[in-house]
C-alpha positions in Angstrom: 43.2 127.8 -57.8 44.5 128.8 -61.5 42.1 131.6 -63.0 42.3 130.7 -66.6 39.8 133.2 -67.7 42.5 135.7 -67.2 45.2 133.5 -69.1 43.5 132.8 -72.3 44.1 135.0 -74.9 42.8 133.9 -78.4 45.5 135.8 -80.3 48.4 133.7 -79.2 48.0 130.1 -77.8 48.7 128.9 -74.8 49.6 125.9 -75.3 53.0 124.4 -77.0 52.6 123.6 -80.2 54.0 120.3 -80.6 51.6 119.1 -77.5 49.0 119.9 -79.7 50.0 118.2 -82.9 51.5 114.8 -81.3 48.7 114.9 -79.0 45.9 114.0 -82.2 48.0 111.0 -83.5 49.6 109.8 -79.9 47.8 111.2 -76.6 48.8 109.0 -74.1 52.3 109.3 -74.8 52.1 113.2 -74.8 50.7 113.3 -72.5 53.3 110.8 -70.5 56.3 112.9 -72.3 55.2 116.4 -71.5 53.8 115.6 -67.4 57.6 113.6 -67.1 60.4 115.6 -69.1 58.6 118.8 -70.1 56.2 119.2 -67.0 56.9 123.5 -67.6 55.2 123.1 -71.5 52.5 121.2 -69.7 49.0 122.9 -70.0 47.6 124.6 -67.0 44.4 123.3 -66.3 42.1 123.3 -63.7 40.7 119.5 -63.5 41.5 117.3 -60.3 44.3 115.6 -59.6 42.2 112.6 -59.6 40.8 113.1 -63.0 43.9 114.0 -64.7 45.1 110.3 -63.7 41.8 108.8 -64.8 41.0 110.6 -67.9 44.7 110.3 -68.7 44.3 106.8 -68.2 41.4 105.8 -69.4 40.0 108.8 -72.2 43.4 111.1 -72.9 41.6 112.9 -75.8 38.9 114.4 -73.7 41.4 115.2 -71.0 43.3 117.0 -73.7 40.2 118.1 -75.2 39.3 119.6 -71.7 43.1 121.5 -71.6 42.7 122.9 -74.9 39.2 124.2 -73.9 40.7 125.9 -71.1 43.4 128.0 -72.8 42.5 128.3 -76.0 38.9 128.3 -75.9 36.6 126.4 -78.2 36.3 128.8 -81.5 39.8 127.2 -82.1 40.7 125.1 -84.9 42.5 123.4 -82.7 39.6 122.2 -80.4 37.6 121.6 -83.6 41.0 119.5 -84.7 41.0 117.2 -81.8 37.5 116.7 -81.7 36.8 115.1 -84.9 40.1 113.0 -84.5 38.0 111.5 -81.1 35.3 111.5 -82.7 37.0 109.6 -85.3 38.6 107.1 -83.2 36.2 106.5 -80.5 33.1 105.8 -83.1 35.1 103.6 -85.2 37.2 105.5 -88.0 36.6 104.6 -91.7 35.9 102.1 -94.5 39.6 100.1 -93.3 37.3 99.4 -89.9 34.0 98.4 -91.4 36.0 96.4 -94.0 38.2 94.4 -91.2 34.7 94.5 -89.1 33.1 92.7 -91.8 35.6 90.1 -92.6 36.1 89.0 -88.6 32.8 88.7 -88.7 32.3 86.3 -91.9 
């Protein structure tokens, strides 16, 4: 098993840095990308095999969430980056979705 309490250092991330900004906009696809054609820039982690499919699956941005947790701790502006973009997206965005909410439902 990885010991990531040893790999983090808070100075310099671990993580690639183009994992971390495609990830907010496209997750799945990162995700996809990085495991099939970069799987050396993929982020160590220490979640199951089984829940990297699922959550990778079914909630990517709390699996990437997780991965950035792990390496680069969570007093990073990247955590705090991804989590409001989940936030965002899982508890319905802006005034665009209220206003197309609003007119389905009319």
């Amino acid at each position: 098993m990885l010991d990531l309490s040893t790999a983090c250092s808070y100075g310099e991330p671990e993580m690639d840095v183009y994992f971390l900004i495609f990830s907010l906009f496209f997750p799945r696809i990162v995700l996809l990308v990085f495991l099939l054609l970069y799987p050396q820039l993929y982020p160590a982690n220490s979640v199951p095999q089984w829940a990297d499919l699922l959550l990778g699956i079914f909630m990517p941005r709390v699996l990437i969430l997780i991965y950035i947790y792990q390496n680069m701790g969570a007093d990073n502006v990247w955590f705090i980056a991804h989590l409001v973009v989940m936030v965002l997206a899982y508890f319905g965005g802006g005034r665009e979705t209220r206003r197309r909410r609003r007119r389905r439902d009319a």
